[in-house]
PyMOL CGO cylinders between C-alpha atoms (Angstrom):
from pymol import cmd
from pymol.cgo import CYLINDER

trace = [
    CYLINDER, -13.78, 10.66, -15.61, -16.18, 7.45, -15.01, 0.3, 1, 1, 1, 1, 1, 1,
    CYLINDER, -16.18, 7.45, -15.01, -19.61, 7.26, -13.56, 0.3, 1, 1, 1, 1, 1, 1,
    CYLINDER, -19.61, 7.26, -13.56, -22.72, 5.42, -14.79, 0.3, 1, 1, 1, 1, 1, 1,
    CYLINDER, -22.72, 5.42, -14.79, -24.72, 8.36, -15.83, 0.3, 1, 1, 1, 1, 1, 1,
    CYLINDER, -24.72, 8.36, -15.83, -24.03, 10.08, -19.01, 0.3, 1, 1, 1, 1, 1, 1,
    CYLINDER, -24.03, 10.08, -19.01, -21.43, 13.19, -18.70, 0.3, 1, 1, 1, 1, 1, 1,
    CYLINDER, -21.43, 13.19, -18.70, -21.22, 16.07, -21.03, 0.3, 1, 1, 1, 1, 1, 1,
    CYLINDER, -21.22, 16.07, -21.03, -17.68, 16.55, -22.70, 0.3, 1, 1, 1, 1, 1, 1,
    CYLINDER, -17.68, 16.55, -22.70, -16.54, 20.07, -23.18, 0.3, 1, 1, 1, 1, 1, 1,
    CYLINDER, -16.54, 20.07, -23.18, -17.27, 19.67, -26.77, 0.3, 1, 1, 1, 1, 1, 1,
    CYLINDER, -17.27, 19.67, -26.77, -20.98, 19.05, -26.19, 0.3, 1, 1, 1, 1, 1, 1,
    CYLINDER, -20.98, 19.05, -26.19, -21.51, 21.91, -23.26, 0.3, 1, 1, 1, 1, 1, 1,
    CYLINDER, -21.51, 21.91, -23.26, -23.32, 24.78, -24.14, 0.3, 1, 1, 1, 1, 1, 1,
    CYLINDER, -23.32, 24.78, -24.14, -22.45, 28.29, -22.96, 0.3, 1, 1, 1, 1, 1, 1,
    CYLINDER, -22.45, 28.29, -22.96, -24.11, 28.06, -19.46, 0.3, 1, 1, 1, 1, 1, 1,
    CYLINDER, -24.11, 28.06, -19.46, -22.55, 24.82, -18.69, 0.3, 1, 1, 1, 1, 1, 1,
    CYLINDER, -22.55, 24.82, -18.69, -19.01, 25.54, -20.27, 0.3, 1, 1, 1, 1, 1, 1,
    CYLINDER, -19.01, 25.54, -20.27, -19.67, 28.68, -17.73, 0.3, 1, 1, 1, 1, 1, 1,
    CYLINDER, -19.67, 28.68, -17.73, -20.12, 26.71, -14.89, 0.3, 1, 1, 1, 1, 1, 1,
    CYLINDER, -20.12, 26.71, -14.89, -17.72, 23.90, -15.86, 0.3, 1, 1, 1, 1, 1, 1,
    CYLINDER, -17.72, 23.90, -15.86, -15.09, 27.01, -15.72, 0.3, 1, 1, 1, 1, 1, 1,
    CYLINDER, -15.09, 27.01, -15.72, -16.32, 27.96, -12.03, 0.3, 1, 1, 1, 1, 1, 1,
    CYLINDER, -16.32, 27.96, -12.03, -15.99, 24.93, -10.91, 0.3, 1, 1, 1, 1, 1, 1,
    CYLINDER, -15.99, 24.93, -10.91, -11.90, 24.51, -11.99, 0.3, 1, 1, 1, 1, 1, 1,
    CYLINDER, -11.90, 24.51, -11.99, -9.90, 23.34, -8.77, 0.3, 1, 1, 1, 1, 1, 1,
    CYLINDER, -9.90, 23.34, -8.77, -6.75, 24.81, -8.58, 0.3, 1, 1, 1, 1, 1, 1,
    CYLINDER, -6.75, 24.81, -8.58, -5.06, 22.63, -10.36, 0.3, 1, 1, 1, 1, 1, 1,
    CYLINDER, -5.06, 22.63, -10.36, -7.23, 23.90, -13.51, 0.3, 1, 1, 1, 1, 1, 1,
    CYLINDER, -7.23, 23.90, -13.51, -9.00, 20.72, -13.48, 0.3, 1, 1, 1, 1, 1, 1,
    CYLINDER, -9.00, 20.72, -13.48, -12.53, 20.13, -13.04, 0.3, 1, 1, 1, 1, 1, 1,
    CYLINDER, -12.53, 20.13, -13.04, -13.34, 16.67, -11.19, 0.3, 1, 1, 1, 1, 1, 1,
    CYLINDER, -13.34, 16.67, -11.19, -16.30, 14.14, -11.64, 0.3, 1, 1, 1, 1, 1, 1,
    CYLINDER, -16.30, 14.14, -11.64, -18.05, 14.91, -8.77, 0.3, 1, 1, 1, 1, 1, 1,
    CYLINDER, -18.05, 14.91, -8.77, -18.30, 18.13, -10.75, 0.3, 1, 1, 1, 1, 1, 1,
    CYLINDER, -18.30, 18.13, -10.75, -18.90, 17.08, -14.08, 0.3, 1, 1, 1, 1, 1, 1,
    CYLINDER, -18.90, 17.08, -14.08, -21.62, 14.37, -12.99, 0.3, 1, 1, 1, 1, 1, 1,
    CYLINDER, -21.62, 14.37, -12.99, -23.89, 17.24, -12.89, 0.3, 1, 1, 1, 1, 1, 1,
    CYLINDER, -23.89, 17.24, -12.89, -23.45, 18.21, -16.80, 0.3, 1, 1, 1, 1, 1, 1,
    CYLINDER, -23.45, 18.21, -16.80, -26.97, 17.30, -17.89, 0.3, 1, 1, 1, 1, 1, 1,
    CYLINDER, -26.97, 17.30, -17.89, -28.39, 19.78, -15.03, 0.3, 1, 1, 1, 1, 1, 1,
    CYLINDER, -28.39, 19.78, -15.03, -26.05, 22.30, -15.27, 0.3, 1, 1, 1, 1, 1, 1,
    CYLINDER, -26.05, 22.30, -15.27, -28.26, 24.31, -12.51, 0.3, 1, 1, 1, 1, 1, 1,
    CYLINDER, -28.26, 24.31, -12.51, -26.84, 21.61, -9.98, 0.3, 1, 1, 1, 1, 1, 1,
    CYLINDER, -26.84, 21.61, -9.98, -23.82, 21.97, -10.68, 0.3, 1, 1, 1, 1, 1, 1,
    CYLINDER, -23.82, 21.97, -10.68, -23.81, 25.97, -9.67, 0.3, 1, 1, 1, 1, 1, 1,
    CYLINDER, -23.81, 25.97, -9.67, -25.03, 24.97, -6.29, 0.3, 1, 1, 1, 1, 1, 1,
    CYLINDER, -25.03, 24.97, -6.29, -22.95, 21.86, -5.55, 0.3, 1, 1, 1, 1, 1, 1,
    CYLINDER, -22.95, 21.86, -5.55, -20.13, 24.27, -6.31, 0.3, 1, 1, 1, 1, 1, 1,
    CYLINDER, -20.13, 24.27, -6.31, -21.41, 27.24, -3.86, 0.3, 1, 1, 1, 1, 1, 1,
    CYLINDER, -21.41, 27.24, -3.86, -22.02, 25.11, -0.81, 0.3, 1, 1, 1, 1, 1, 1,
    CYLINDER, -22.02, 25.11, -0.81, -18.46, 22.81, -1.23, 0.3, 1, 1, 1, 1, 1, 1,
    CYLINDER, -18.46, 22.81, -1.23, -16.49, 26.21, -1.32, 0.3, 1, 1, 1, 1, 1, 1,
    CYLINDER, -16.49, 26.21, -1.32, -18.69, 27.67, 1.38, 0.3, 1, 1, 1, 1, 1, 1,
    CYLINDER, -18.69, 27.67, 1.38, -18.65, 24.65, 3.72, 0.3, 1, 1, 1, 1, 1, 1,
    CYLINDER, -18.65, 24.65, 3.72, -14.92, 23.71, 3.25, 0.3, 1, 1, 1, 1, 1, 1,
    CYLINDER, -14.92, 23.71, 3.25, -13.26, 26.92, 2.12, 0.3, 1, 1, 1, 1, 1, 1,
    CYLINDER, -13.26, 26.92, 2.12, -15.16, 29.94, 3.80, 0.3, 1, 1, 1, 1, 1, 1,
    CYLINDER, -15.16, 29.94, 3.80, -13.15, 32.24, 4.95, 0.3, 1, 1, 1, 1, 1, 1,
    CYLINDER, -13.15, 32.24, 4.95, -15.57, 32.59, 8.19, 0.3, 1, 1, 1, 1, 1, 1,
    CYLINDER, -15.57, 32.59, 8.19, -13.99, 29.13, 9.04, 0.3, 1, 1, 1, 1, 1, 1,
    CYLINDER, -13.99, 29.13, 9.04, -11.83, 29.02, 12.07, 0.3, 1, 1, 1, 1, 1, 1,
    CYLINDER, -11.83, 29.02, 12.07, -11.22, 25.27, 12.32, 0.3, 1, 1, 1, 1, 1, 1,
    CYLINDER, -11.22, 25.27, 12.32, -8.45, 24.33, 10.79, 0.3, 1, 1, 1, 1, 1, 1,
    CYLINDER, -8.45, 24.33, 10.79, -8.59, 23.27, 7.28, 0.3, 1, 1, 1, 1, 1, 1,
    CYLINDER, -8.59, 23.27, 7.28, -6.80, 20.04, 7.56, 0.3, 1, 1, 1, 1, 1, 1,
    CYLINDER, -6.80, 20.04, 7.56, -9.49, 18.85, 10.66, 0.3, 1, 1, 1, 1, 1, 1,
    CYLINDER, -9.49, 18.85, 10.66, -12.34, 19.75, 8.39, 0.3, 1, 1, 1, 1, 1, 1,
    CYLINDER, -12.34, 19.75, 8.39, -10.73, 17.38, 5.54, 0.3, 1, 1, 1, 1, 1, 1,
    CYLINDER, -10.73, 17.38, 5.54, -11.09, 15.08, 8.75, 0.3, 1, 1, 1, 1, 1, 1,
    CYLINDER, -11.09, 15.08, 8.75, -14.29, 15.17, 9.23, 0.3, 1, 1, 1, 1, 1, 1,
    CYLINDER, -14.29, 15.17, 9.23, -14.79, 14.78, 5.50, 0.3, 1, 1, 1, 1, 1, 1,
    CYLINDER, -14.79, 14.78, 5.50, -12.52, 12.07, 5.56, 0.3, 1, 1, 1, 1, 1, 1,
    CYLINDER, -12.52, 12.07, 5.56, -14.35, 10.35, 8.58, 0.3, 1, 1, 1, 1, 1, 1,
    CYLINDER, -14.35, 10.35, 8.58, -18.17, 11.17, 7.01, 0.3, 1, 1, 1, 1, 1, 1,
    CYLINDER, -18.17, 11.17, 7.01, -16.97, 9.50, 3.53, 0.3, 1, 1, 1, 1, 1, 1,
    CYLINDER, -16.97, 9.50, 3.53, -15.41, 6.37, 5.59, 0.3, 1, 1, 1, 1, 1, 1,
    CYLINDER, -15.41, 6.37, 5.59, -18.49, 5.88, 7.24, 0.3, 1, 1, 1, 1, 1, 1,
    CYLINDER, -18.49, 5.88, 7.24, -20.34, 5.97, 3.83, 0.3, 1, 1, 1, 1, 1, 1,
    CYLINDER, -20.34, 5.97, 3.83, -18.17, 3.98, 2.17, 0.3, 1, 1, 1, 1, 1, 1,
    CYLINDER, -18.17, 3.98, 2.17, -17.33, 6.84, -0.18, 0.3, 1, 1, 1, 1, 1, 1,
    CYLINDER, -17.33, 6.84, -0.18, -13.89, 5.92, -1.77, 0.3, 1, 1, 1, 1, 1, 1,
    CYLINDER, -13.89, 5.92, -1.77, -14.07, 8.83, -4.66, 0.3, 1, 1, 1, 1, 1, 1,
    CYLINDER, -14.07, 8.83, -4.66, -14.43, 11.67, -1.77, 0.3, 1, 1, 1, 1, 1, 1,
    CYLINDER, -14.43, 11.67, -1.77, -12.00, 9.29, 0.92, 0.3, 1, 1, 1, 1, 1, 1,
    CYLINDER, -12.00, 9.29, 0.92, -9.64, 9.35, -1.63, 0.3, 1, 1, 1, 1, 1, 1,
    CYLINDER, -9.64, 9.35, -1.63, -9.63, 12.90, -2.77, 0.3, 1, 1, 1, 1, 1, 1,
    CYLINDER, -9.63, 12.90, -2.77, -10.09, 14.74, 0.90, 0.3, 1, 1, 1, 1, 1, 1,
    CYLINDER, -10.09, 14.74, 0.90, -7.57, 12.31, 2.82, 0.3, 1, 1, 1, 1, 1, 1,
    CYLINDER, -7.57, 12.31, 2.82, -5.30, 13.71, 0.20, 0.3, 1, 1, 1, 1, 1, 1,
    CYLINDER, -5.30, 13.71, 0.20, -6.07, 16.89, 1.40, 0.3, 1, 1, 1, 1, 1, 1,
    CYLINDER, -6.07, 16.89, 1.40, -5.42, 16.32, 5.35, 0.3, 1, 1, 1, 1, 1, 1,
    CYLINDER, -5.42, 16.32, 5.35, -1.71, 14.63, 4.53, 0.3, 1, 1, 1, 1, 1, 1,
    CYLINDER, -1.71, 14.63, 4.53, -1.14, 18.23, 1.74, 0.3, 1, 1, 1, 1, 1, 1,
    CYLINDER, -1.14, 18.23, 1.74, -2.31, 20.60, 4.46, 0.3, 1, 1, 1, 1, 1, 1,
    CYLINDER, -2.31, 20.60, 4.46, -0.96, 18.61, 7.81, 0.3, 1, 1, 1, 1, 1, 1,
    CYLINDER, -0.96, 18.61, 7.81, 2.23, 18.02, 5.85, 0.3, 1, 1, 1, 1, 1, 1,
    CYLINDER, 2.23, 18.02, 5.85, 2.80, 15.15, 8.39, 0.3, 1, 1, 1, 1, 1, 1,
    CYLINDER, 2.80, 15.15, 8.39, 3.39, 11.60, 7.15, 0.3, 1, 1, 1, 1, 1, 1,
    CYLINDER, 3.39, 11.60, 7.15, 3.71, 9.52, 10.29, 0.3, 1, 1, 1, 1, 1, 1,
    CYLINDER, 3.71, 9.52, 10.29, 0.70, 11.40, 11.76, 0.3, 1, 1, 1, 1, 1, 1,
    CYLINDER, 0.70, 11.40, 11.76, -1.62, 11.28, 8.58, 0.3, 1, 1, 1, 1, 1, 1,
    CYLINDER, -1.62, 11.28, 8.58, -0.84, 7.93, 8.67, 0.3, 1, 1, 1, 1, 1, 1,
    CYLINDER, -0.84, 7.93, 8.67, -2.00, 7.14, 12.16, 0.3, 1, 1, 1, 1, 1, 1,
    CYLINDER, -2.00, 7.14, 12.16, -4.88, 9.55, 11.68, 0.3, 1, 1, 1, 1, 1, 1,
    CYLINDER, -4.88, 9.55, 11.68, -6.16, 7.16, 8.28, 0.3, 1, 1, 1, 1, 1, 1,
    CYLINDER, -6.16, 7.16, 8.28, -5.97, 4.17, 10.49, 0.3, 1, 1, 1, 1, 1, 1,
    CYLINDER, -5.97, 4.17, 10.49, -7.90, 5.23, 13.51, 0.3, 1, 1, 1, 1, 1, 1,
    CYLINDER, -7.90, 5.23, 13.51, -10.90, 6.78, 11.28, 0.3, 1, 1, 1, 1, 1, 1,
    CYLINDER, -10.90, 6.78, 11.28, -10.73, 3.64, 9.26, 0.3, 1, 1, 1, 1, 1, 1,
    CYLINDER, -10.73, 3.64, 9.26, -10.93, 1.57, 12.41, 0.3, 1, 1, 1, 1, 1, 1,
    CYLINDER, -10.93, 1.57, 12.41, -14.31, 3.40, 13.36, 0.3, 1, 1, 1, 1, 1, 1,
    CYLINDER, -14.31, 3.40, 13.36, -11.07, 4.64, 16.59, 0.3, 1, 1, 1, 1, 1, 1,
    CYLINDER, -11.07, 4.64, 16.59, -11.35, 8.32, 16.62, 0.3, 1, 1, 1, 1, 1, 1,
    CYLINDER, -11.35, 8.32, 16.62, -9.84, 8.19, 20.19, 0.3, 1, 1, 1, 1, 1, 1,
    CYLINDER, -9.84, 8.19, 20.19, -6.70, 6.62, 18.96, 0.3, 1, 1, 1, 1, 1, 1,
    CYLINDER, -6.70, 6.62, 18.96, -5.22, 9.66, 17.88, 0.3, 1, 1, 1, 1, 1, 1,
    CYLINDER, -5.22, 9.66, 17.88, -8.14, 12.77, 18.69, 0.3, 1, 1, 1, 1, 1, 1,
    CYLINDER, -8.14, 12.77, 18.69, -8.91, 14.06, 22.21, 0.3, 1, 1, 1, 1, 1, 1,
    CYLINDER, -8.91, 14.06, 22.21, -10.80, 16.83, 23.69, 0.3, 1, 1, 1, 1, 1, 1,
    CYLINDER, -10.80, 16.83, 23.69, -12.95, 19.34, 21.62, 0.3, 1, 1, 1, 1, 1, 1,
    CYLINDER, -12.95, 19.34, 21.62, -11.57, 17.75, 18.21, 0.3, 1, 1, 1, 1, 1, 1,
    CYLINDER, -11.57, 17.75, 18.21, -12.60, 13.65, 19.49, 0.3, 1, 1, 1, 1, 1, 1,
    CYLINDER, -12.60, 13.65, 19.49, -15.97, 15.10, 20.48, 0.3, 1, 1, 1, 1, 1, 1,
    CYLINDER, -15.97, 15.10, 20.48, -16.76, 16.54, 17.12, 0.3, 1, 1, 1, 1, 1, 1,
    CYLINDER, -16.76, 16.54, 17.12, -15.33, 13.65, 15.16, 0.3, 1, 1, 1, 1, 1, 1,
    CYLINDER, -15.33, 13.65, 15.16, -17.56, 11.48, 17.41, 0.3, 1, 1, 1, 1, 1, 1,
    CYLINDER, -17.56, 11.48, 17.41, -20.57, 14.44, 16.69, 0.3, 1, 1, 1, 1, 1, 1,
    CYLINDER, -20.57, 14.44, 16.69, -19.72, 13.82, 13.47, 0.3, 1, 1, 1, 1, 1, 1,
    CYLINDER, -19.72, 13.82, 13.47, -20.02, 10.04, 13.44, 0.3, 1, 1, 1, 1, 1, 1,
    CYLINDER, -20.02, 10.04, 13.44, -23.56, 9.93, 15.00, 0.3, 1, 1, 1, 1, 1, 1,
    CYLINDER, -23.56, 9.93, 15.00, -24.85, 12.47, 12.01, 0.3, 1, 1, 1, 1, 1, 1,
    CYLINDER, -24.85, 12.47, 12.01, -23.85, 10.12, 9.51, 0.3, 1, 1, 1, 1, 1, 1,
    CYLINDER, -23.85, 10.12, 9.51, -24.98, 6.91, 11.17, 0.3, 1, 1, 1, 1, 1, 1,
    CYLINDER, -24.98, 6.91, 11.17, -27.22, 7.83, 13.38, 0.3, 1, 1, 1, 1, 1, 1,
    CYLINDER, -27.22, 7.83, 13.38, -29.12, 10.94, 12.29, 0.3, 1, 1, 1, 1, 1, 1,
    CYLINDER, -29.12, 10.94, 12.29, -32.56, 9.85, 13.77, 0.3, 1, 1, 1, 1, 1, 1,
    CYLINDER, -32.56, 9.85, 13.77, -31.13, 9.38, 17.17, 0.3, 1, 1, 1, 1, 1, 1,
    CYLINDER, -31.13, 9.38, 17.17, -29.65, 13.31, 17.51, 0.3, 1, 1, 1, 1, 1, 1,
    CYLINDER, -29.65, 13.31, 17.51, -30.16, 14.66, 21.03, 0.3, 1, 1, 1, 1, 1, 1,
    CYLINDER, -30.16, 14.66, 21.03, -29.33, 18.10, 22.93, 0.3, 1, 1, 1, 1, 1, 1,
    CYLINDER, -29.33, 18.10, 22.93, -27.32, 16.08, 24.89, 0.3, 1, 1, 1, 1, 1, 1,
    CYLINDER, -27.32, 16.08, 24.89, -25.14, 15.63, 21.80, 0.3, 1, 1, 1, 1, 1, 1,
    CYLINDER, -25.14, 15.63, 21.80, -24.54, 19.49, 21.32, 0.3, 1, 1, 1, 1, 1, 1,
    CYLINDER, -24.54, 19.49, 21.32, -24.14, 19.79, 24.90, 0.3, 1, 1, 1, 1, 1, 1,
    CYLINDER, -24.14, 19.79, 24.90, -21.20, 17.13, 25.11, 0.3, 1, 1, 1, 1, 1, 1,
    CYLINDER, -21.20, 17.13, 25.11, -19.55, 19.45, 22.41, 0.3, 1, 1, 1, 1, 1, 1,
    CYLINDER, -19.55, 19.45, 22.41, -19.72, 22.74, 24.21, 0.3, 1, 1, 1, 1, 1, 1,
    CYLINDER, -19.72, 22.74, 24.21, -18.29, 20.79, 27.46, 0.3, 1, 1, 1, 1, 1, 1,
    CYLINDER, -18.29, 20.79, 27.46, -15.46, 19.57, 25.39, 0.3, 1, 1, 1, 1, 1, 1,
    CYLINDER, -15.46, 19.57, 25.39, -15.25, 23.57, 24.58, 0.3, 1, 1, 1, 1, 1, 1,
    CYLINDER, -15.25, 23.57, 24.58, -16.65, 23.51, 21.02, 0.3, 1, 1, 1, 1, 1, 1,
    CYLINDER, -16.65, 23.51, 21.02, -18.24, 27.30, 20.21, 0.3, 1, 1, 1, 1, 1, 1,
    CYLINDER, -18.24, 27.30, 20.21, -21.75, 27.03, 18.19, 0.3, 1, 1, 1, 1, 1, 1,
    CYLINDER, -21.75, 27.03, 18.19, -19.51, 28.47, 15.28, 0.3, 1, 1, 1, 1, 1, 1,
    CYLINDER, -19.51, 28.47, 15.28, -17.17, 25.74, 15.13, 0.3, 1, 1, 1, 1, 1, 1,
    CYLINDER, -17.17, 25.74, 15.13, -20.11, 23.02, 15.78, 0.3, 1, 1, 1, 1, 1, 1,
    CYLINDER, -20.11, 23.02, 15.78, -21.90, 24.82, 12.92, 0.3, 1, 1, 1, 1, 1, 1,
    CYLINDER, -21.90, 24.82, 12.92, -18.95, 23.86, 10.90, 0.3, 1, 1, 1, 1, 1, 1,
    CYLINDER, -18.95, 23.86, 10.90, -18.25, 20.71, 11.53, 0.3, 1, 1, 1, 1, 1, 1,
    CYLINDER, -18.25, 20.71, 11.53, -22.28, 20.16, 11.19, 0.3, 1, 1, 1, 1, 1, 1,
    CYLINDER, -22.28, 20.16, 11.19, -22.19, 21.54, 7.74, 0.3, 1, 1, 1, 1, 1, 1,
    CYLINDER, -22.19, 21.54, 7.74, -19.06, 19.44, 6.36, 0.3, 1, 1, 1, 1, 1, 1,
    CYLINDER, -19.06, 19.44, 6.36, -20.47, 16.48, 7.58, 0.3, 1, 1, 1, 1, 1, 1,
    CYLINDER, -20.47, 16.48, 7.58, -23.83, 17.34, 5.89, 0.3, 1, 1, 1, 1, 1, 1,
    CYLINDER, -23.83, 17.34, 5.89, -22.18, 18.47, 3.16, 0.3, 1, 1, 1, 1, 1, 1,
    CYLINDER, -22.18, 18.47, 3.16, -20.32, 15.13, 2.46, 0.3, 1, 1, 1, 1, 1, 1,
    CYLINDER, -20.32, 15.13, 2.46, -23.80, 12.92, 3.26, 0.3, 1, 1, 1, 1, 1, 1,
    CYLINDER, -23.80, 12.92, 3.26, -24.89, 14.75, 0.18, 0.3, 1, 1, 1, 1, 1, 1,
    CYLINDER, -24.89, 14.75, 0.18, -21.91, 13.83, -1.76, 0.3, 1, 1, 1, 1, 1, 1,
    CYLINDER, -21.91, 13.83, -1.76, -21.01, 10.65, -0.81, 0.3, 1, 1, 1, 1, 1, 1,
    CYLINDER, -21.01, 10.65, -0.81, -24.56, 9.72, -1.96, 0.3, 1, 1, 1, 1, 1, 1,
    CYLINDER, -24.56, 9.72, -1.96, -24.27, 11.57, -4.87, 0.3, 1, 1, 1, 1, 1, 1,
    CYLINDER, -24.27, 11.57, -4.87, -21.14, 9.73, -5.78, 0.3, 1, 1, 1, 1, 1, 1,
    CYLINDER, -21.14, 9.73, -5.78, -21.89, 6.32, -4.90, 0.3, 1, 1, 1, 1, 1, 1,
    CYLINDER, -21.89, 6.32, -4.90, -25.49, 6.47, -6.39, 0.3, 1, 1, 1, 1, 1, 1,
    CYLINDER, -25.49, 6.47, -6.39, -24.16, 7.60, -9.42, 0.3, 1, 1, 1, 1, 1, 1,
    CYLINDER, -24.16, 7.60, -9.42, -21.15, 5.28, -9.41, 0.3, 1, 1, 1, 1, 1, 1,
    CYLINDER, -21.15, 5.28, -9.41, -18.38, 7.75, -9.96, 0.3, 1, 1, 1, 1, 1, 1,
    CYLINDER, -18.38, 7.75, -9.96, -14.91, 7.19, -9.89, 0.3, 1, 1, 1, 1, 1, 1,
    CYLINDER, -14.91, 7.19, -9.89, -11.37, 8.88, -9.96, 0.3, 1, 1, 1, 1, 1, 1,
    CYLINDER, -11.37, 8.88, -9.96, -10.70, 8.19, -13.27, 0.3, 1, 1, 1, 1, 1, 1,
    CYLINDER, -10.70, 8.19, -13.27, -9.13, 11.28, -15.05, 0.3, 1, 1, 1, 1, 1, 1,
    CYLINDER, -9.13, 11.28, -15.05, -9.39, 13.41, -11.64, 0.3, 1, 1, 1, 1, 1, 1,
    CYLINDER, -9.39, 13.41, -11.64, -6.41, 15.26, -10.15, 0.3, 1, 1, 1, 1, 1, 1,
    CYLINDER, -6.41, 15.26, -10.15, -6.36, 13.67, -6.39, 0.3, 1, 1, 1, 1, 1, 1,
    CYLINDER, -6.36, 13.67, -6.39, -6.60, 16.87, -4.09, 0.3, 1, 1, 1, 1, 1, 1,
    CYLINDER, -6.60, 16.87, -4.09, -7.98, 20.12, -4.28, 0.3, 1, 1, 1, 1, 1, 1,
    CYLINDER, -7.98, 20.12, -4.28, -4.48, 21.68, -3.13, 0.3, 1, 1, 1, 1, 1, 1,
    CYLINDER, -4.48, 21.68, -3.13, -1.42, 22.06, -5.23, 0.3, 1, 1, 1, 1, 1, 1,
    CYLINDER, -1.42, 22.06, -5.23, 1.41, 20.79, -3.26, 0.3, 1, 1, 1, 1, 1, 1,
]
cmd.load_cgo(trace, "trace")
């Protein structure tokens, strides 16, 4: 694990952070640096936790989970996240367990090309998407509106709205703090 700021071992946590460090194990046992960067505020770490399982793991969800690793994907290209591009495009290719297609998936998002390989309801959120990371400022109805015509529900918009958010928080998190994937296991799901 590698980031500028100073992070806790296991050795030096006390029992609220050794606590925490053990709620936030992936499955893989592990716990990863965008994790552990929170060791000298454990507190942080608690919530960081909470809303990442709640956002891309709630069982409320009815997206699929590999297109919201998509729209993390897309959010951390547009941020120039590598540490959460890395981890969460390893995700999509475990969960859509198609090489070919991951692969021309990777290059339209990293060509800014959405429309290369999305359409309908899923190219209108990924495009939703792109504007709330670039563009936040410039939000209109008319945004939300485009979505319901492409026949996105407010429950799936309200997903798609909080993944995206969610990864503006860590992607700054990350890249202000200047962590890395050093040590990490790449993926939250075990193949």
């Amino acid at each position: 694990m590698s980031a500028w700021i100073r992070i806790l071992s296991d050795d030096e946590a006390g029992d609220r952070l050794k606590e925490l460090l053990d709620n936030a194990r992936s499955p893989h046992g592990t716990v990863d640096t965008v994790m552990r960067v929170h060791s000298l505020r454990p507190e942080t770490m608690h919530g960081h936790v909470t809303l990442y399982r709640s956002v891309l793991h709630g069982q409320d969800n009815v997206l699929a989970f590999w297109f919201l690793e998509v729209i993390a994907s897309y959010t951390s290209i547009l941020n120039d996240c590598t540490y959460s591009l890395t981890h969460h495009f390893m995700n999509v290719r475990n969960l859509l367990k198609d090489q070919p297609r991951s692969d021309r998936i990777f290059t339209a998002l990293k060509a800014a090309r959405p429309e290369d390989e999305f359409e309908g309801k899923e190219l209108a959120l990924l495009r939703y998407a792109g504007k709330l990371t670039t563009s936040v400022g410039r939000m209109v109805k008319s945004d939300f509106e485009a979505l319901k015509i492409a026949g996105a529900s407010d429950g799936e918009i309200l997903e798609v709205n909080q993944v995206c958010a969610y990864f503006n928080y860590s992607n700054r998190l990350l890249n202000g703090l200047g962590c890395t994937t050093d040590g990490d296991t790449i993926g939250f799901y075990k193949e």
